[in-house]
C-alpha positions as a printed Julia matrix, in Angstrom:
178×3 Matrix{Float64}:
 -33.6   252.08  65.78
 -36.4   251.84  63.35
 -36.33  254.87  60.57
 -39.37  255.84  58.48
 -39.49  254.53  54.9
 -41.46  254.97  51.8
 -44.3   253.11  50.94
 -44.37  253.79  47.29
 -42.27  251.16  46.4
 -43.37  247.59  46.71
 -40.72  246.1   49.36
 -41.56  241.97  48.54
 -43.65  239.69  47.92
 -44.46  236.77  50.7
 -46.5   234.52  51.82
 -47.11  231.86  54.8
 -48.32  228.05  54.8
 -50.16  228.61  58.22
 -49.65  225.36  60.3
 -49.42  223.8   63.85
 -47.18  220.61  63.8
 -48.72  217.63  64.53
 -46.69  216.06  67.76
 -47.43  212.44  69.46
 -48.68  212.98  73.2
 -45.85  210.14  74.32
 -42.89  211.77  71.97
 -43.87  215.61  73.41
 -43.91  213.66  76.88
 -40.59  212.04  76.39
 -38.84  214.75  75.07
 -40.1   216.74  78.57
 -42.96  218.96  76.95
 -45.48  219.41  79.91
 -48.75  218.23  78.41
 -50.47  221.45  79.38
 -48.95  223.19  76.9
 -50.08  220.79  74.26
 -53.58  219.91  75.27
 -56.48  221.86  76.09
 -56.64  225.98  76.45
 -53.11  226.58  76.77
 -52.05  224.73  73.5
 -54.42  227.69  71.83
 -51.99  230.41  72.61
 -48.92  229.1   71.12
 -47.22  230.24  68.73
 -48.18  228.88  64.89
 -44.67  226.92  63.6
 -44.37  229.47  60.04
 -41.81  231.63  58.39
 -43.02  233.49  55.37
 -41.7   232.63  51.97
 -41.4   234.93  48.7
 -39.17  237.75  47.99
 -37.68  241.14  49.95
 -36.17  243.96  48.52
 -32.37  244.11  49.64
 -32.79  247.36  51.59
 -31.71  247.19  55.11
 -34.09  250.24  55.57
 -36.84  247.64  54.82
 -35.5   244.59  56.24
 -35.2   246.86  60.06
 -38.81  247.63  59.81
 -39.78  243.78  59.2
 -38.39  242.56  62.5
 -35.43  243.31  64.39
 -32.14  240.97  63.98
 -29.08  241.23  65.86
 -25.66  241.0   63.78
 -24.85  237.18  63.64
 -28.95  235.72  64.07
 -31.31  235.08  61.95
 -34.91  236.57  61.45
 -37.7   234.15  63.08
 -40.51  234.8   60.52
 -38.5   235.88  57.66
 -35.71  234.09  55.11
 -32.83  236.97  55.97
 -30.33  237.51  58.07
 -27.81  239.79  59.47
 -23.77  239.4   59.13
 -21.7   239.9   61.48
 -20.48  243.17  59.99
 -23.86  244.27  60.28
 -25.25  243.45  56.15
 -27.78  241.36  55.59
 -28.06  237.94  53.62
 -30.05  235.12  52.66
 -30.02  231.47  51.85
 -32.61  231.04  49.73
 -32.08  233.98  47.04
 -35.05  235.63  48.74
 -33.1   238.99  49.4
 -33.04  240.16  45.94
 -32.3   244.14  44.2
 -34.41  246.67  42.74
 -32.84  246.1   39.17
 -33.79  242.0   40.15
 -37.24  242.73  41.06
 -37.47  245.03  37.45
 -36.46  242.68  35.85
 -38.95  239.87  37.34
 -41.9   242.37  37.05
 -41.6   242.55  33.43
 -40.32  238.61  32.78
 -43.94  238.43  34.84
 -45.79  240.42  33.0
 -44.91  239.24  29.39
 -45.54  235.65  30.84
 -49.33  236.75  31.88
 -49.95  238.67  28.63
 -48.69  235.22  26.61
 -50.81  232.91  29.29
 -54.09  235.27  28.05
 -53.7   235.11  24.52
 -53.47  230.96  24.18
 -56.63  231.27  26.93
 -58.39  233.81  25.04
 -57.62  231.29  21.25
 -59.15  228.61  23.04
 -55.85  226.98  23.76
 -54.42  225.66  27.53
 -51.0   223.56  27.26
 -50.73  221.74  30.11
 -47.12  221.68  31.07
 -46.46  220.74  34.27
 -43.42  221.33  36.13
 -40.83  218.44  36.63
 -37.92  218.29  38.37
 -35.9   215.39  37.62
 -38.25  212.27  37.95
 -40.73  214.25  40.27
 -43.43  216.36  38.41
 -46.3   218.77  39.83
 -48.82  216.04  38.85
 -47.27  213.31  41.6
 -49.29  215.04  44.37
 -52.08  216.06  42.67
 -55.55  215.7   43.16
 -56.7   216.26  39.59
 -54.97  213.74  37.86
 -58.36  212.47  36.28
 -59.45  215.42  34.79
 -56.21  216.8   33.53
 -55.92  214.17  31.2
 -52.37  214.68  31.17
 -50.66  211.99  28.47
 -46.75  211.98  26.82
 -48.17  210.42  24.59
 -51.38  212.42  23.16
 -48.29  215.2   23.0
 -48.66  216.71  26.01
 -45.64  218.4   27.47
 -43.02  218.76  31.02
 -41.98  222.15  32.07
 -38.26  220.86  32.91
 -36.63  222.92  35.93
 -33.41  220.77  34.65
 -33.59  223.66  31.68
 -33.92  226.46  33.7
 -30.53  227.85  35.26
 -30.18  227.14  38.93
 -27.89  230.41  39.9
 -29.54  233.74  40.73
 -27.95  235.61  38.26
 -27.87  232.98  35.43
 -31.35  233.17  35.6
 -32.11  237.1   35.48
 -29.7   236.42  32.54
 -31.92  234.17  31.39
 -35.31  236.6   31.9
 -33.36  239.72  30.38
 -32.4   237.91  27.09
 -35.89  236.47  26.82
 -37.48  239.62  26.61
 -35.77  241.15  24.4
């Protein structure tokens, strides 16, 4: 049973990469998928393959209201779901407290405030982010006007520095603002 909550709290953050899977007309065929449902005016009304992304509060008062998991199942559109004993859990770290989502508010918020003072001096680092041998710059489309160069200085953000573990990195976020 769904209970009234607040809304003066912010309950997450998410967001969803909208997108219909692209599926070969002979592999839908072989693997028994009548082709009305993939072609033409029926194909329209299915359902959009996403699951949105970002952060939730850990309040089961919350997490009811979002969509309605049985114990043992997970949620369909969302990254929680619900133990057998009736809690709820997540696999990606997206389930995270109110003291967690403080402490990422402010972490944020000192970030933004340091991001406008280089901008407003005239200065923007780039420092992409690079995990292992893979960096943000391997996909993009921007390459030629980034002018991105080791060499002329330019720097990696490293994920390899930044702890891996939840609370490592809150750790990490309190000490850095103090």
């Amino acid at each position: 049973m769904q209970k009234k909550i607040s809304t003066a709290l912010p309950a997450g953050a998410v967001f969803a990469a909208i997108k219909q899977p692209s599926v070969s007309l002979a592999d839908a065929i072989k693997s028994g998928i009548d082709s009305k449902n993939i072609v033409g005016d029926q194909a329209r009304r299915q359902d959009p393959d996403f699951r949105f992304n970002g952060i939730l509060l850990d309040r089961p008062e919350y997490l009811e209201n979002l969509q309605n998991v049985e114990e043992g199942q997970s949620a369909r559109f969302y990254n929680f779901y619900r133990k057998k004993n009736g809690d709820f859990g997540s696999r990606s770290g997206s389930l995270i407290s109110q003291d967690h989502l403080a402490v990422l508010l402010k972490y944020d918020r000192k970030k933004l405030i340091e991001a406008g003072k280089l901008i407003s001096r005239g200065r923007f680092p780039l420092k992409p982010v690079r995990n292992g041998n893979r960096s943000a710059l391997t996909f993009s489309d921007y390459q030629q006007v980034m002018n991105f160069d080791l060499k002329l200085g330019n720097e990696y953000n490293d994920l390899d520095n930044i702890p891996s573990k939840g609370e490592e990195l809150y750790k990490m976020m309190r000490e850095e603002q103090q």
